[in-house]
N, CA and C of each residue as an Amber inpcrd file, in Angstrom:
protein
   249
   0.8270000  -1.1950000   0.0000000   0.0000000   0.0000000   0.0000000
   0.8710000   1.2580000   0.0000000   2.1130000   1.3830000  -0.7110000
   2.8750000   2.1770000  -0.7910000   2.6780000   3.6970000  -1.7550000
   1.6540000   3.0020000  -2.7160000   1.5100000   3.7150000  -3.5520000
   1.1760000   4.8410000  -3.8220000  -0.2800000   5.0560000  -2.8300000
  -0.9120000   6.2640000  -2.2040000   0.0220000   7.1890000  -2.0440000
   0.5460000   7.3540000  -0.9260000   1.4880000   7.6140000   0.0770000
   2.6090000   8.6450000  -0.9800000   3.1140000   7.3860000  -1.8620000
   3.9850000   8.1740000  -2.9520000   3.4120000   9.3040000  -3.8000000
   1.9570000   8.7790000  -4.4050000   1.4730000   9.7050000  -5.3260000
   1.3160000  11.0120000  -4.8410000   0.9020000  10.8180000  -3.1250000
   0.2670000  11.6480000  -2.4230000   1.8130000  13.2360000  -2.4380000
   2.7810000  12.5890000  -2.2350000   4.0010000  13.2270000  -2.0710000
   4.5800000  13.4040000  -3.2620000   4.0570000  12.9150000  -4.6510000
   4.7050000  13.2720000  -5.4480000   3.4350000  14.2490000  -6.4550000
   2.4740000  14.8130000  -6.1870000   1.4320000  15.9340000  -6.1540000
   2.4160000  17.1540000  -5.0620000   2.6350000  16.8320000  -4.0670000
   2.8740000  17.9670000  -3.1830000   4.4400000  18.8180000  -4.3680000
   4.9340000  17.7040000  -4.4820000   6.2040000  18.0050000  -5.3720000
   6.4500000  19.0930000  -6.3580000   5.1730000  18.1970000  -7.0230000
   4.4820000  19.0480000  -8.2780000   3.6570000  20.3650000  -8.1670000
   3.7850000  20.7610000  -6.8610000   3.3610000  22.4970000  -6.4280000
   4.2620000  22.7430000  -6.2990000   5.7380000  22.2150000  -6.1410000
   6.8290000  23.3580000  -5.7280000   7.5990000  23.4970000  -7.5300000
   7.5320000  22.4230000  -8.0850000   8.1820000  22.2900000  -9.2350000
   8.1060000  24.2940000 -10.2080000   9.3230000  24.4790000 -10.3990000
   9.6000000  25.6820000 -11.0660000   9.6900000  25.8010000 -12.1310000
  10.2340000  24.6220000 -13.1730000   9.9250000  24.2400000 -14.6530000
   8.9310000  23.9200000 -15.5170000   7.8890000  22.9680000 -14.9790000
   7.2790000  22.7190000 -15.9660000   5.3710000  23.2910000 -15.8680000
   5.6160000  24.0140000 -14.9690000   4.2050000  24.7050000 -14.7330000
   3.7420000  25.4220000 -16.2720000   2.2700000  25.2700000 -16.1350000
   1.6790000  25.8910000 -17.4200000   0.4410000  27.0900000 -17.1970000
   0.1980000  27.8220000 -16.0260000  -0.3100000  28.5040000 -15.5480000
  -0.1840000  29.7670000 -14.4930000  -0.1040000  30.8930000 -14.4260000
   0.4180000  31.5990000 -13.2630000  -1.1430000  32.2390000 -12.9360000
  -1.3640000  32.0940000 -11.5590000  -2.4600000  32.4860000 -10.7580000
  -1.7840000  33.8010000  -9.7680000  -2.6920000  35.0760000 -10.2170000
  -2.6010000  36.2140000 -10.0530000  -3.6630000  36.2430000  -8.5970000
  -2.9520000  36.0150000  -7.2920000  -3.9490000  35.7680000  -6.4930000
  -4.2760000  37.4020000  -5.1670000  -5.0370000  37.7290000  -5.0420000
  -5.1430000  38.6780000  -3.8240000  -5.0140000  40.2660000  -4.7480000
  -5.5470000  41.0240000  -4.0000000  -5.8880000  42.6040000  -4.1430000
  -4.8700000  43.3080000  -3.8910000  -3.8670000  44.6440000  -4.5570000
  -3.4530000  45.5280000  -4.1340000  -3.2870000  45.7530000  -2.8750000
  -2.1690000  45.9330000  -1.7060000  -0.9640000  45.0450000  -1.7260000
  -0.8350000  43.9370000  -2.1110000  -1.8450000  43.2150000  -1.6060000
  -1.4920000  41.7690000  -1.2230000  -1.7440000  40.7630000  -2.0320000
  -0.5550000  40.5620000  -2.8780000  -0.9680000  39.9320000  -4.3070000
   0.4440000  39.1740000  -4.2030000  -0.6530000  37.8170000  -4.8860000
   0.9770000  36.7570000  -4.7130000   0.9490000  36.0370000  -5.8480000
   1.3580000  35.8470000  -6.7310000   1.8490000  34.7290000  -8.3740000
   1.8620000  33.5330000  -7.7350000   1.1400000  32.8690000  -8.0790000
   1.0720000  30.9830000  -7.8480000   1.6750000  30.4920000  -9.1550000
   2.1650000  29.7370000  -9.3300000   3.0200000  29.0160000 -10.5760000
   2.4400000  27.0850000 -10.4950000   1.6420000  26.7440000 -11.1500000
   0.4480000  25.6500000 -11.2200000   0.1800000  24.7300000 -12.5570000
  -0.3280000  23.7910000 -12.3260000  -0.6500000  22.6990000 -12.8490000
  -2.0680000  23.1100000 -13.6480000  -2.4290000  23.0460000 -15.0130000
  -3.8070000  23.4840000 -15.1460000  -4.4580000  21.6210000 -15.3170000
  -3.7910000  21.0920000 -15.9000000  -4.3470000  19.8910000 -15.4920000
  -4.6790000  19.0530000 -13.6860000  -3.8120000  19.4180000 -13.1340000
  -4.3850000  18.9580000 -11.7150000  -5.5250000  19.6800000 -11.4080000
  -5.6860000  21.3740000 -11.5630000  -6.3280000  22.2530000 -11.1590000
  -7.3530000  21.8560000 -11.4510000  -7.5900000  21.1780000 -12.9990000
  -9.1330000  21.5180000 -13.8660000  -9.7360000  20.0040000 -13.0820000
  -9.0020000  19.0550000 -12.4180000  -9.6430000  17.5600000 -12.0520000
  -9.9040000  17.5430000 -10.3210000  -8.7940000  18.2490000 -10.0840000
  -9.1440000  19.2800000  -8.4540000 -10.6150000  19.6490000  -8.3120000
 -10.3680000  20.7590000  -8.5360000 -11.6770000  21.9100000  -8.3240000
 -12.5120000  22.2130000  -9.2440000 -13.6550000  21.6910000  -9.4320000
 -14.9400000  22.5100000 -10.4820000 -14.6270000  23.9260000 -10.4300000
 -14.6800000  24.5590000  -9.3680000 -14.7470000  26.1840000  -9.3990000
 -13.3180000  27.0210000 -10.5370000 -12.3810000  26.1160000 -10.4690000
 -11.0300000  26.8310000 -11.3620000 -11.5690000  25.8330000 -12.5970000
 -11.9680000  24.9130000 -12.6190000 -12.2700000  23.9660000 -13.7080000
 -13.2450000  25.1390000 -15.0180000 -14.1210000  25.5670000 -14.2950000
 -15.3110000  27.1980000 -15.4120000 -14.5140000  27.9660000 -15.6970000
 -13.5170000  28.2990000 -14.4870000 -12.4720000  29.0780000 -14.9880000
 -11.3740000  28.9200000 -16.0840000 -10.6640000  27.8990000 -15.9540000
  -9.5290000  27.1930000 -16.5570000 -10.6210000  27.5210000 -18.4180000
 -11.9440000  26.5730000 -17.9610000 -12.7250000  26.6300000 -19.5580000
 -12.7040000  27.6270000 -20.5350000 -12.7660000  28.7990000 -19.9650000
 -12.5390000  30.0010000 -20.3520000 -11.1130000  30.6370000 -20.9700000
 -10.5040000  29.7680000 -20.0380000  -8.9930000  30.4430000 -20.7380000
  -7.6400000  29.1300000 -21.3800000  -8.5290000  28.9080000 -22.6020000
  -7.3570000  27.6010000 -22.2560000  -6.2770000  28.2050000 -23.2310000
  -5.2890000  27.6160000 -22.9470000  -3.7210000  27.0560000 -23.1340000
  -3.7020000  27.2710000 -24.6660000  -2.9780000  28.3500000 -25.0420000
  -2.3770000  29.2690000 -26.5710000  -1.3670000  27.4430000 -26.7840000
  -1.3740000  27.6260000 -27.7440000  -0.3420000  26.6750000 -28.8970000
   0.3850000  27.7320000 -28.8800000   0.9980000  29.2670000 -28.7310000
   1.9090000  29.8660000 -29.2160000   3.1920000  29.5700000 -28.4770000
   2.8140000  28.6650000 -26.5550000   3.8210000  28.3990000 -25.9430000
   3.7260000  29.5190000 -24.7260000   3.1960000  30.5670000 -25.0230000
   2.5360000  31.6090000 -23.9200000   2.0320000  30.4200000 -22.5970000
   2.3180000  31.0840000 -21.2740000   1.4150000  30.3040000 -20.5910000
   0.2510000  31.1770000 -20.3670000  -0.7230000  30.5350000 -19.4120000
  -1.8790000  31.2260000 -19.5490000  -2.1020000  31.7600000 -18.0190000
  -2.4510000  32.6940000 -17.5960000  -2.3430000  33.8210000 -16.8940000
  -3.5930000  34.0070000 -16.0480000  -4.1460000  33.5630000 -14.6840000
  -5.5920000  34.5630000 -14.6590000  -4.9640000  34.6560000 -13.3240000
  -6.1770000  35.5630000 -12.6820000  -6.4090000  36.7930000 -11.8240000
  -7.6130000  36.6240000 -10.6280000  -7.1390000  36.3690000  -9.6770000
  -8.2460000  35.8460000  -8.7630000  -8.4070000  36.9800000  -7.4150000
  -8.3890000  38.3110000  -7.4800000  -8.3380000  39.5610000  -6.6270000
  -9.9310000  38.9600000  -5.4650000 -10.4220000  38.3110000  -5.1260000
 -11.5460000  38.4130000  -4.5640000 -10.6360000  37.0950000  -3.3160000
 -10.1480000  36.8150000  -3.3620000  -9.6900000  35.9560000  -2.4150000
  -7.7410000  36.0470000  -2.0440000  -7.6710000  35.6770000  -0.8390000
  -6.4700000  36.1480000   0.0800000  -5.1550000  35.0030000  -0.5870000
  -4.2850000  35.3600000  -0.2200000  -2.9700000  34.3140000  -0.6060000
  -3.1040000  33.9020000  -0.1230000  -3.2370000  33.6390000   1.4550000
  -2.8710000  33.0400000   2.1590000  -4.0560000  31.8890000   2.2020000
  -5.1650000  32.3910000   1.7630000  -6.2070000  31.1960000   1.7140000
  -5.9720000  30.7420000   0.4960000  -5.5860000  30.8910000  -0.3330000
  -5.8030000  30.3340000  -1.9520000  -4.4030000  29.2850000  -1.7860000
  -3.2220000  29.7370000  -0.3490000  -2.4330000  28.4780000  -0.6730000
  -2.8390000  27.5750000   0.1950000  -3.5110000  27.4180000   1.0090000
  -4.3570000  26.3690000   1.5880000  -5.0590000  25.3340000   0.3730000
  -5.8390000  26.2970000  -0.1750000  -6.4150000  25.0830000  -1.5010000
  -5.7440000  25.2120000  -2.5930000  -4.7200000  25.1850000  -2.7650000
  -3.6540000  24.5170000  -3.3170000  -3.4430000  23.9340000  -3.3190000
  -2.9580000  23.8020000  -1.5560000  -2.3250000  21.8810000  -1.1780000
  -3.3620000  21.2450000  -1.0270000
């Protein structure tokens, strides 16, 4: 039953990872605004609520990543549902 355990820790991984992210989340209001660097595939199988979102903005073929803006909620809560 090892497996869990691994996947479970190798998701956490994949939030710190600095290379291969395909999304930057523009999170919190003037000050208090923090860049999340994210998975849009974990995100869109995660959460319905970024899932309407994500729908809306998908992923340029030009190699651009894709960018949104979430000012109605705190950093510090948005990195809670993260992990």
């Amino acid at each position: 039953m090892e497996f869990l355990p691994k996947l479970s820790q190798n998701l956490l991984e994949i939030l710190d990872d600095e290379e291969y992210y395909d999304i930057n989340i523009e999170v919190g209001d003037d000050p208090n605004v923090k860049i999340f660097k994210a998975h849009m595939v974990i995100l869109n199988y995660r959460s319905p609520y970024l899932r309407r979102i994500l729908s809306t903005n998908k992923k340029k073929n030009d190699g651009t990543l894709v960018h949104i803006k979430l000012p109605n909620i705190s950093p510090e809560t948005f990195q809670v549902i993260l992990r």
